[in-house]
Each structure stands twice: as structure tokens, then as C-alpha cells.
Biopython code that builds the backbone (N, CA, C, O; Angstrom):
import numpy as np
from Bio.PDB.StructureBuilder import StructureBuilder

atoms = [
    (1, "UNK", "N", (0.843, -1.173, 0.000)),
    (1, "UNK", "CA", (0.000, 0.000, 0.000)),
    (1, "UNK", "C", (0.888, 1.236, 0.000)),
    (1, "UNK", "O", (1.978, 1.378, 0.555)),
    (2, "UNK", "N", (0.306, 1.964, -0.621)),
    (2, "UNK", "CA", (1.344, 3.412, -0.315)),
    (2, "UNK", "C", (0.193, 4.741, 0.987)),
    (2, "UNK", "O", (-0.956, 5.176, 1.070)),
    (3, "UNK", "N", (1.479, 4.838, 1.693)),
    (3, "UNK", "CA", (-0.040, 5.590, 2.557)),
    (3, "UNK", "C", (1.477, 6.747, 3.282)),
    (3, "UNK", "O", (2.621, 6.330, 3.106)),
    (4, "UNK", "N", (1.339, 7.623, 3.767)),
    (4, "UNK", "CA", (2.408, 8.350, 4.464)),
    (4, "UNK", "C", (3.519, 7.788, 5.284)),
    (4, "UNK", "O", (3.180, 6.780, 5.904)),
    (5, "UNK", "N", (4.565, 8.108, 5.430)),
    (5, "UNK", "CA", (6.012, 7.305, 6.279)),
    (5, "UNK", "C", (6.509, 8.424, 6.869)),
    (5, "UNK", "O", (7.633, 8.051, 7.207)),
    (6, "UNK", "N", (6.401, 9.513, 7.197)),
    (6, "UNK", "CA", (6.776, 10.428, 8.288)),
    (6, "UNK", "C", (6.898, 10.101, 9.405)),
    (6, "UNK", "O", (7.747, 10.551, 10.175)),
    (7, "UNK", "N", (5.682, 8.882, 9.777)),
    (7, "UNK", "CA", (5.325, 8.686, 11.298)),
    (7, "UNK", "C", (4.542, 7.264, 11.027)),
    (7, "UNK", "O", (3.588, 6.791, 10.411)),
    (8, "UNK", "N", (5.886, 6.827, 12.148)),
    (8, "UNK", "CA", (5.356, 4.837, 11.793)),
    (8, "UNK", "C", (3.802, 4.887, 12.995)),
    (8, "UNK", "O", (3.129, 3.860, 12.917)),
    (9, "UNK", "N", (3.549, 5.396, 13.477)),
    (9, "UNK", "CA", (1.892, 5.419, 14.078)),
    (9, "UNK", "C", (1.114, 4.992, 12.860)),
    (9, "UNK", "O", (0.250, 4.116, 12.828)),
    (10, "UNK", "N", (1.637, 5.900, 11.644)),
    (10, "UNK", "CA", (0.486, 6.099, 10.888)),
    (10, "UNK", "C", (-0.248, 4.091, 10.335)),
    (10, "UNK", "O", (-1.376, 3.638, 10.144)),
    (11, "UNK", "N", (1.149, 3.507, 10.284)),
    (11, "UNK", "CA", (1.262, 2.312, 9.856)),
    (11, "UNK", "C", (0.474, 1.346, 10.990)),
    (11, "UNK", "O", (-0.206, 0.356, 10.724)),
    (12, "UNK", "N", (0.738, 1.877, 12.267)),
    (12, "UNK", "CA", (-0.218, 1.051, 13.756)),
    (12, "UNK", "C", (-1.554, 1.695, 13.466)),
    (12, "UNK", "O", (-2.415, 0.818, 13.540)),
    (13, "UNK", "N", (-2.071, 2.856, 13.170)),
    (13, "UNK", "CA", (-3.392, 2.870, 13.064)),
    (13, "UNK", "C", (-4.264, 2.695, 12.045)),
    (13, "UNK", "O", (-5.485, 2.712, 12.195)),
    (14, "UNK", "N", (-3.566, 2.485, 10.760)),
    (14, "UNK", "CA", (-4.319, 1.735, 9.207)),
    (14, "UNK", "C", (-4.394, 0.180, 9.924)),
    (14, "UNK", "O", (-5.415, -0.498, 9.814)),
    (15, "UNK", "N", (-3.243, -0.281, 10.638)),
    (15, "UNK", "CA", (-3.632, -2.147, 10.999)),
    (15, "UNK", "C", (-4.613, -1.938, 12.216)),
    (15, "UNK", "O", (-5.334, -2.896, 12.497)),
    (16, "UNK", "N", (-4.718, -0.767, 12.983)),
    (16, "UNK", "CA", (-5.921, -0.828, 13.916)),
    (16, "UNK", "C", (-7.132, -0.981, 13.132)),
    (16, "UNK", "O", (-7.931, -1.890, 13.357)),
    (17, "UNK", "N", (-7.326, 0.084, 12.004)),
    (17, "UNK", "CA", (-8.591, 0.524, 11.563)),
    (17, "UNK", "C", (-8.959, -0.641, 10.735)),
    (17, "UNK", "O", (-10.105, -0.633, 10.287)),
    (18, "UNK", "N", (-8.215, -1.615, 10.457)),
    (18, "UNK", "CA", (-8.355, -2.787, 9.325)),
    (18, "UNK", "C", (-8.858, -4.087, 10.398)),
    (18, "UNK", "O", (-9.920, -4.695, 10.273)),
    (19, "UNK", "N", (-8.063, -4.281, 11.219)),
    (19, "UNK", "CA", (-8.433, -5.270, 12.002)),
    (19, "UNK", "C", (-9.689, -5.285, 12.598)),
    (19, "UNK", "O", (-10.260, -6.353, 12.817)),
    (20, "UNK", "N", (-10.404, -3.708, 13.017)),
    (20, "UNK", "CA", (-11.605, -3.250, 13.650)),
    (20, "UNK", "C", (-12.994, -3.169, 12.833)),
    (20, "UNK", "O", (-14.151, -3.083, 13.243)),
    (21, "UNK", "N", (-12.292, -3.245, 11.115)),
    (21, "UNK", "CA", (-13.663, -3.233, 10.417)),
    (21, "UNK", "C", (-13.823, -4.627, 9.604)),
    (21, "UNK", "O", (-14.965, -5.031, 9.382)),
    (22, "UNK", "N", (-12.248, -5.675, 8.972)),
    (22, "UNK", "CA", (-12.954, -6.969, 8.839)),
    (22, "UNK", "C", (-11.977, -7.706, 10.051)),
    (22, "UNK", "O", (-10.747, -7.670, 10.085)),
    (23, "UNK", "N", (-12.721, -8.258, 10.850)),
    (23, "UNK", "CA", (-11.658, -9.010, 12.118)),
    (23, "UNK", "C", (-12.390, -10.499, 11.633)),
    (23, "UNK", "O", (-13.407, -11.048, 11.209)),
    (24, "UNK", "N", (-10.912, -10.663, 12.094)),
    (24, "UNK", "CA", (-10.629, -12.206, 11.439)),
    (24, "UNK", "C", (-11.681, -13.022, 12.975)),
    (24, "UNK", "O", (-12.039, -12.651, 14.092)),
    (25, "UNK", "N", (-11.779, -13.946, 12.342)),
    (25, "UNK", "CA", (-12.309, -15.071, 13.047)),
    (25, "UNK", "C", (-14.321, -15.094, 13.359)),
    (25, "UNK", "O", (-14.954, -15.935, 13.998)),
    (26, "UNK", "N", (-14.795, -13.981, 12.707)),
    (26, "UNK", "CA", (-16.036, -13.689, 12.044)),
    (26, "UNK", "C", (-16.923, -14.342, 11.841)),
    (26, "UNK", "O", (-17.282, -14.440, 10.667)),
    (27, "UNK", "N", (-17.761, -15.170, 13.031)),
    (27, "UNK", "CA", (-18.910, -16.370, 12.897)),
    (27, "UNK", "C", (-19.319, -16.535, 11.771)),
    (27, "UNK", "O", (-19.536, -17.578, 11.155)),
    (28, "UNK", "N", (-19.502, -14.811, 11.299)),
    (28, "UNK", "CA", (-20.927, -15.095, 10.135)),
    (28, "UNK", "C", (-20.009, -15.406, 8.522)),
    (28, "UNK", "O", (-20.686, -15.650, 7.523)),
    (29, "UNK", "N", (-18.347, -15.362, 8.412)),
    (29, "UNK", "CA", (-17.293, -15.698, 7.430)),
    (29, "UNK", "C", (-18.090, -17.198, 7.064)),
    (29, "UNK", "O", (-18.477, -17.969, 7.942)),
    (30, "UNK", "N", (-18.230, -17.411, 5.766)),
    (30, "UNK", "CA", (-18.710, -18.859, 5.284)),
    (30, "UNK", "C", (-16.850, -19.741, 4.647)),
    (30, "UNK", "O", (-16.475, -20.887, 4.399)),
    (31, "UNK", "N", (-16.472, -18.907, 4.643)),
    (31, "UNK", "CA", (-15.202, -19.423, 3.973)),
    (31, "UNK", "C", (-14.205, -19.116, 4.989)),
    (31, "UNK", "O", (-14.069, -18.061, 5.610)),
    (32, "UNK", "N", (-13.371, -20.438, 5.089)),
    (32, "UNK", "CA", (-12.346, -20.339, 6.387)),
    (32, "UNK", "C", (-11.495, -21.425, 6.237)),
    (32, "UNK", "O", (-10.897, -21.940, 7.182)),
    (33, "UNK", "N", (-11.402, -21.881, 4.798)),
    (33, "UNK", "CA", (-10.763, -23.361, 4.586)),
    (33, "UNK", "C", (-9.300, -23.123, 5.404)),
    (33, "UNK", "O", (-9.280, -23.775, 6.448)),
    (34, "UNK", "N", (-8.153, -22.386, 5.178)),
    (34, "UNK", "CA", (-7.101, -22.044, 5.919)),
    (34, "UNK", "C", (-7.001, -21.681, 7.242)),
    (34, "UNK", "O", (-5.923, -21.639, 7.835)),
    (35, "UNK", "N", (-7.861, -21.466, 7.645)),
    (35, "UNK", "CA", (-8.276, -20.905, 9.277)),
    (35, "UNK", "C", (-8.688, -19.833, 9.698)),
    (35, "UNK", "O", (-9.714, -19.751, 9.023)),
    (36, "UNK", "N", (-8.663, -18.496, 10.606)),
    (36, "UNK", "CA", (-9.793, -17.876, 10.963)),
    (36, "UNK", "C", (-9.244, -16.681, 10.356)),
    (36, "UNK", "O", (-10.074, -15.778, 10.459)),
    (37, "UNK", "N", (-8.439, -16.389, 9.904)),
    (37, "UNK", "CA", (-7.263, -15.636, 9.206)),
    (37, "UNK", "C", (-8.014, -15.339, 7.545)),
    (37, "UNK", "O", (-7.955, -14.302, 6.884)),
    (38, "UNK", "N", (-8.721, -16.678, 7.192)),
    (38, "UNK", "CA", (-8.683, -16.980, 5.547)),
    (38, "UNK", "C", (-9.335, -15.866, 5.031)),
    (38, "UNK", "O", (-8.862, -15.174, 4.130)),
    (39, "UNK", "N", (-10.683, -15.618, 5.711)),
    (39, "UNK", "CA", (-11.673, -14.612, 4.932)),
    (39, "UNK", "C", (-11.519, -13.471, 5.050)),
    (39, "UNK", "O", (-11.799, -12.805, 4.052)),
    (40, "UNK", "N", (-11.069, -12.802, 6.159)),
    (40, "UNK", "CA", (-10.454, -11.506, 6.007)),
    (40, "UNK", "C", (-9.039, -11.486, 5.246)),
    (40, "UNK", "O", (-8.910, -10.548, 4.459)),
    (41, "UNK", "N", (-8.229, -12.153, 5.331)),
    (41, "UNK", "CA", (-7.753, -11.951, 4.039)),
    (41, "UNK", "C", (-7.938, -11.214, 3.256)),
    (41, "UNK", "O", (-7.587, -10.061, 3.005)),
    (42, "UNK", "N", (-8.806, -12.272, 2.654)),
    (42, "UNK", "CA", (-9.266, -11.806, 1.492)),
    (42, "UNK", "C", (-9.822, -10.786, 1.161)),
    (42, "UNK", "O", (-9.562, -10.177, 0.123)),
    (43, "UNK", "N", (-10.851, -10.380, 2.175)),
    (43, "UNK", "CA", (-11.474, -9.169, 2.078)),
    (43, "UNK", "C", (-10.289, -8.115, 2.233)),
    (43, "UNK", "O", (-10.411, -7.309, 1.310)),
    (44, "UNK", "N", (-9.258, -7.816, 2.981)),
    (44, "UNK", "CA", (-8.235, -7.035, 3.161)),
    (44, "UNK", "C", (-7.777, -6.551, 2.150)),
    (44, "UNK", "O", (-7.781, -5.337, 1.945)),
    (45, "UNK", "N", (-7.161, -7.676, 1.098)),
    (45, "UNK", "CA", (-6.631, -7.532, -0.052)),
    (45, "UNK", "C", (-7.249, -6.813, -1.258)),
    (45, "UNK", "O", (-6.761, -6.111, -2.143)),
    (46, "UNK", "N", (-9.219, -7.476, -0.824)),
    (46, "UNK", "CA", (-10.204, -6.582, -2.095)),
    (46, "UNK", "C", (-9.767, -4.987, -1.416)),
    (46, "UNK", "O", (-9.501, -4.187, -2.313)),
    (47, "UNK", "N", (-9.666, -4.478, -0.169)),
    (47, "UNK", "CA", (-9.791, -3.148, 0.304)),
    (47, "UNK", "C", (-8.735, -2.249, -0.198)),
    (47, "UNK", "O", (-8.904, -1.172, -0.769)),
    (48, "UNK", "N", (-7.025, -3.149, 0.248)),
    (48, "UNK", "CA", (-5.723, -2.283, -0.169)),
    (48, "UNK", "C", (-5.128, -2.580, -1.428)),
    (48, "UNK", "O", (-4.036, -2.040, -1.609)),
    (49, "UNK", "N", (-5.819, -3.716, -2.876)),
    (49, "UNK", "CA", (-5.677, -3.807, -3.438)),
    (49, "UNK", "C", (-4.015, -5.100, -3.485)),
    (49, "UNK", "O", (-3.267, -5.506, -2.596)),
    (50, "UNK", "N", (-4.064, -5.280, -4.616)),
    (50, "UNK", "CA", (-2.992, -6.446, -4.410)),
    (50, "UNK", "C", (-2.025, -5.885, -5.387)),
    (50, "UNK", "O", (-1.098, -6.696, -5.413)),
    (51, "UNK", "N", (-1.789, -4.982, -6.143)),
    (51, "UNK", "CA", (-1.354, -4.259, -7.257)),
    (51, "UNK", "C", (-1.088, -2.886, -7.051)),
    (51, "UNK", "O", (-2.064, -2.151, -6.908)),
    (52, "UNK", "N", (0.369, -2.262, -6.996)),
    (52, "UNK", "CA", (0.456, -1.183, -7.801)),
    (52, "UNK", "C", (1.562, -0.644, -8.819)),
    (52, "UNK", "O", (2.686, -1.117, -8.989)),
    (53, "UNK", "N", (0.897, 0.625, -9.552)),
    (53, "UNK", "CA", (2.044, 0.989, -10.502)),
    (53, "UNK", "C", (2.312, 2.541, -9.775)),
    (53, "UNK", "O", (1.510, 3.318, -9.257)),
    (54, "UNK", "N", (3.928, 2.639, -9.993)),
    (54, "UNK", "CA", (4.409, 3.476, -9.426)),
    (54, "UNK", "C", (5.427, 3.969, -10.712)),
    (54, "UNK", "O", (6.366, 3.325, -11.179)),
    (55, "UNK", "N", (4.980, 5.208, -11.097)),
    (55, "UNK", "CA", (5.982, 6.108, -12.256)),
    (55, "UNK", "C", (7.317, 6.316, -11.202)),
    (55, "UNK", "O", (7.352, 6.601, -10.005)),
    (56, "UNK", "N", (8.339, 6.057, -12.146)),
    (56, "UNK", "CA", (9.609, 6.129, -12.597)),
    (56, "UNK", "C", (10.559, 7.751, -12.572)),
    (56, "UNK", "O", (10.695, 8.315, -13.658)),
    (57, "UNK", "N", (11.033, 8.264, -11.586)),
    (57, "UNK", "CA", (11.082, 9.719, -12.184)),
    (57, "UNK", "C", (12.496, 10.122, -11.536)),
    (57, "UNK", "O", (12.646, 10.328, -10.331)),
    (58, "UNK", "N", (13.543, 10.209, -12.531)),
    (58, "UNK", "CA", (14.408, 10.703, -12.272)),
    (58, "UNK", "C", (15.486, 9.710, -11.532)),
    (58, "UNK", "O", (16.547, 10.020, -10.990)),
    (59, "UNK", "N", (14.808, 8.266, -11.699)),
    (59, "UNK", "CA", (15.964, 7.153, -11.099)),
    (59, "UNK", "C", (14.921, 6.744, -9.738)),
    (59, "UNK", "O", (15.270, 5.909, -8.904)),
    (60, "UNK", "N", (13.820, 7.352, -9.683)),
    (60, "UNK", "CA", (13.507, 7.136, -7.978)),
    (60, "UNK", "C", (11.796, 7.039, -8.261)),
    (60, "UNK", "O", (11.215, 7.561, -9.212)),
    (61, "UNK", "N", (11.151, 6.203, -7.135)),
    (61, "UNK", "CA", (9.904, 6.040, -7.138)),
    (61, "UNK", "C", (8.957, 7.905, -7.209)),
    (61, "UNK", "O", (9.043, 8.893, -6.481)),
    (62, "UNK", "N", (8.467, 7.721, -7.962)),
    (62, "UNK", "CA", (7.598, 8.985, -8.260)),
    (62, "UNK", "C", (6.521, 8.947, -6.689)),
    (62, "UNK", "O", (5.819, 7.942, -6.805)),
    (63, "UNK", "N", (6.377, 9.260, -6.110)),
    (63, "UNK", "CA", (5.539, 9.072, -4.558)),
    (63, "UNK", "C", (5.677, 10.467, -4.333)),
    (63, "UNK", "O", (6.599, 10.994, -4.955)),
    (64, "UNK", "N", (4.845, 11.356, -3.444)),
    (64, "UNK", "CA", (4.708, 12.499, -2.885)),
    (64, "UNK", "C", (6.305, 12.500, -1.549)),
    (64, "UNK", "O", (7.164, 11.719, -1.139)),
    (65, "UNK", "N", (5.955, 13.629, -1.394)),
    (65, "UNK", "CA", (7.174, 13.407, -0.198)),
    (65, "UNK", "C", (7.561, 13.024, 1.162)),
    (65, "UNK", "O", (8.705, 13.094, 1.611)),
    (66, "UNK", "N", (6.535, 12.619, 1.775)),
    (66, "UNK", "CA", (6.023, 12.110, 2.858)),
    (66, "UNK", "C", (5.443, 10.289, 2.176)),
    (66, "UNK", "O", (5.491, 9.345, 2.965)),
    (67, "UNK", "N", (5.187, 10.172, 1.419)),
    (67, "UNK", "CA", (4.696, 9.006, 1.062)),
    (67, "UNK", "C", (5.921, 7.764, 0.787)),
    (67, "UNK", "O", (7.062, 7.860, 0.337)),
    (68, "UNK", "N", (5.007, 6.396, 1.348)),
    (68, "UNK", "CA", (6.419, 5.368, 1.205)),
    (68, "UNK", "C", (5.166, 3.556, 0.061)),
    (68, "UNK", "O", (4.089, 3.286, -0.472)),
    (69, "UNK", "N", (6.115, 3.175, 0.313)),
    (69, "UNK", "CA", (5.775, 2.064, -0.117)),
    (69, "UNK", "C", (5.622, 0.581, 0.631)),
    (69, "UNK", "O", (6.570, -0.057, 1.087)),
    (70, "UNK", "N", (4.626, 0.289, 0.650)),
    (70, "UNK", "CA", (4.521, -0.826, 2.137)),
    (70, "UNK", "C", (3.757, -2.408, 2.061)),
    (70, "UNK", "O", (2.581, -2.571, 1.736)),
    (71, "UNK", "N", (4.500, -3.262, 2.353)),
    (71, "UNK", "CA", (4.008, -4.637, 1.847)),
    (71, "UNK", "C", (2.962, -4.776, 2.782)),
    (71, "UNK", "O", (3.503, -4.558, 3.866)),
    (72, "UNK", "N", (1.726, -5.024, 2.981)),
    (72, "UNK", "CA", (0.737, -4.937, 4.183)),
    (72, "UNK", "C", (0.317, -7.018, 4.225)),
    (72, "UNK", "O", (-0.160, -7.659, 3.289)),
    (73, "UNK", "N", (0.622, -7.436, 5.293)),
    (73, "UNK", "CA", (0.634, -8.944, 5.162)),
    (73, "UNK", "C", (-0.638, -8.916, 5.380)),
    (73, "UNK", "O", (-1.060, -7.839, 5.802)),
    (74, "UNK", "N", (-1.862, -10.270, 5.138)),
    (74, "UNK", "CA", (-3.309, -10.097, 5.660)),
    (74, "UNK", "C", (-3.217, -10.886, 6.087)),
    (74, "UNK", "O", (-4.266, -11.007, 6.720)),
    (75, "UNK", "N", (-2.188, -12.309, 6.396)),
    (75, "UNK", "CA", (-2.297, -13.231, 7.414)),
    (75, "UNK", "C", (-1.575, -13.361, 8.450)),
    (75, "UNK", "O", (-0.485, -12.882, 8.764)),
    (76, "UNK", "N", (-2.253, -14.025, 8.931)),
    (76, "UNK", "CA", (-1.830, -13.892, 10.246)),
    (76, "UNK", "C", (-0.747, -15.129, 11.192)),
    (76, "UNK", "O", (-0.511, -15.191, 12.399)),
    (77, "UNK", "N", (-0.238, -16.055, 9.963)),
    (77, "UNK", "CA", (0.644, -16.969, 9.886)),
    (77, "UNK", "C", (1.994, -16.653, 8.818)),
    (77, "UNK", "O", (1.954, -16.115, 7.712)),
    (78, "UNK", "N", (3.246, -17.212, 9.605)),
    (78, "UNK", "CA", (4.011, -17.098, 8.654)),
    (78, "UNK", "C", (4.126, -17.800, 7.538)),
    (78, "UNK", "O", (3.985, -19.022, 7.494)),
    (79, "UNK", "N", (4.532, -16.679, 6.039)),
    (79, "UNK", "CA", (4.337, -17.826, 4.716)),
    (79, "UNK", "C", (5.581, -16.858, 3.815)),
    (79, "UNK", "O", (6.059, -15.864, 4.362)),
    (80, "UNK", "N", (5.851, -17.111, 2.953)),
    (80, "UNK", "CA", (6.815, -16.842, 2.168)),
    (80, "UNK", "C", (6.630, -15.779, 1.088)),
    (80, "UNK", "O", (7.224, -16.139, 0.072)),
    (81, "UNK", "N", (5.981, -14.523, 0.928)),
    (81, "UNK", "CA", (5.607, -13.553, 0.107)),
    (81, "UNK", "C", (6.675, -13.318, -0.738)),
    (81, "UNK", "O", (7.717, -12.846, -0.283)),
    (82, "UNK", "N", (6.494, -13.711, -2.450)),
    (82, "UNK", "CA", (7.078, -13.239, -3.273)),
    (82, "UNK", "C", (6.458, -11.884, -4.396)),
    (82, "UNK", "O", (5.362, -11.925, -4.957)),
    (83, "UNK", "N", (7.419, -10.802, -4.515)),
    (83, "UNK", "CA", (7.215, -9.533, -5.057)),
    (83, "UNK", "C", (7.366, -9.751, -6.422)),
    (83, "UNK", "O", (8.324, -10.525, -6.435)),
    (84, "UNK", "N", (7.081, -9.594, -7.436)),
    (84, "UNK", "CA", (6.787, -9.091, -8.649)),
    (84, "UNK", "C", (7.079, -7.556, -9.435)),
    (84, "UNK", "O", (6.208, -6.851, -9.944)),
    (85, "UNK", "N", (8.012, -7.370, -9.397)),
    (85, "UNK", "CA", (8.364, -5.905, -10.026)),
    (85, "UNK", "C", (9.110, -5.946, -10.939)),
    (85, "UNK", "O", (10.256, -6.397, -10.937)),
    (86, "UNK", "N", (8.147, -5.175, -12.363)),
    (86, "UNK", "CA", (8.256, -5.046, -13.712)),
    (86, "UNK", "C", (8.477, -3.465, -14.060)),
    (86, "UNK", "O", (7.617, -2.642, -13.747)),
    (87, "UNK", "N", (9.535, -3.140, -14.645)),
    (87, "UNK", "CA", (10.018, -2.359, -14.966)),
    (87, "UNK", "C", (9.744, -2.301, -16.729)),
    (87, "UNK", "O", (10.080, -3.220, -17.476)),
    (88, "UNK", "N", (8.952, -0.805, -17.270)),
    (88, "UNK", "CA", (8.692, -0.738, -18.135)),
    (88, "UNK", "C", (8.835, 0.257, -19.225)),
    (88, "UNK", "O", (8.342, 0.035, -20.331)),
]
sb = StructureBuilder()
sb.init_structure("model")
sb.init_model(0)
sb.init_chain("A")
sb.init_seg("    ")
for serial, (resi, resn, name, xyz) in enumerate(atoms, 1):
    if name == "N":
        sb.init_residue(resn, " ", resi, " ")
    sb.init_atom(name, np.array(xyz, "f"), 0.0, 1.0, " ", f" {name:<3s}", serial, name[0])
structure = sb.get_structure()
């Protein structure tokens, strides 16, 4: 996600505000094949998106100046996240 890096709070209160609106382990979740983790997931990922493109400018990520770039995990087990970055 790209969201501000001035102030790592900002990063504790996007995982507050995420955890507080889909929280994992959710009676009414119909899907949970992986465990209580599975369906928010997913929903997490529809919210911060799983994709972005970031212009190229001058050798350096084009981002505002306060702004960073941030891998946001949605589970809640350790697993092996591989990145994808295409240069075009």
C-alpha cells in the first residue's frame, strides 16, 4: 500500500482501523478453509488492493514526499511472500 512514512503510528493505526472493520475469526465468514485468518484476508486484499504501478522519475519512485511504499501482510501466519516488479 502506499499511505504516508513520516510517522510509523500512521502504519499502527491503518492495521488498527483494518483489524476493527474486517476481524478475522467472524462467525458469520462462510469461507475459512485455511483458518480464521482466511476470509479476512481476502477481504483485506479486495480493500488495499494487491497491485500497484508506481511512475519512474528521475531514477527514484515517483511518490509524494512524505509518502512510502509498504508490503501490508493479511495473514496472520508465517508464509513466504514473493514480489513481482516489472520495470517498463
Amino acid at each position: 500500500m502506499i499511505t504516508g512514512s513520516e510517522d510509523s503510528d500512521i502504519l499502527l493505526d491503518v492495521e488498527d482501523y483494518l483489524q476493527k472493520i474486517v476481524q478475522a475469526a467472524n462467525p458469520k465468514y462462510r469461507h475459512n478453509n485455511e483458518g480464521d485468518f482466511d476470509m479476512s484476508g481476502h477481504i483485506r486484499t479486495i480493500l488495499t488492493g494487491e497491485a500497484k504501478t508506481i511512475p519512474i522519475i528521475d531514477n527514484k519512485l515517483g511518490l509524494g514526499h512524505f509518502q512510502g511504499l509498504f508490503l501490508y501482510e493479511h495473514r496472520a501466519v508465517e508464509n513466504t511472500r514473493k514480489l513481482i516488479i516489472t520495470l517498463s
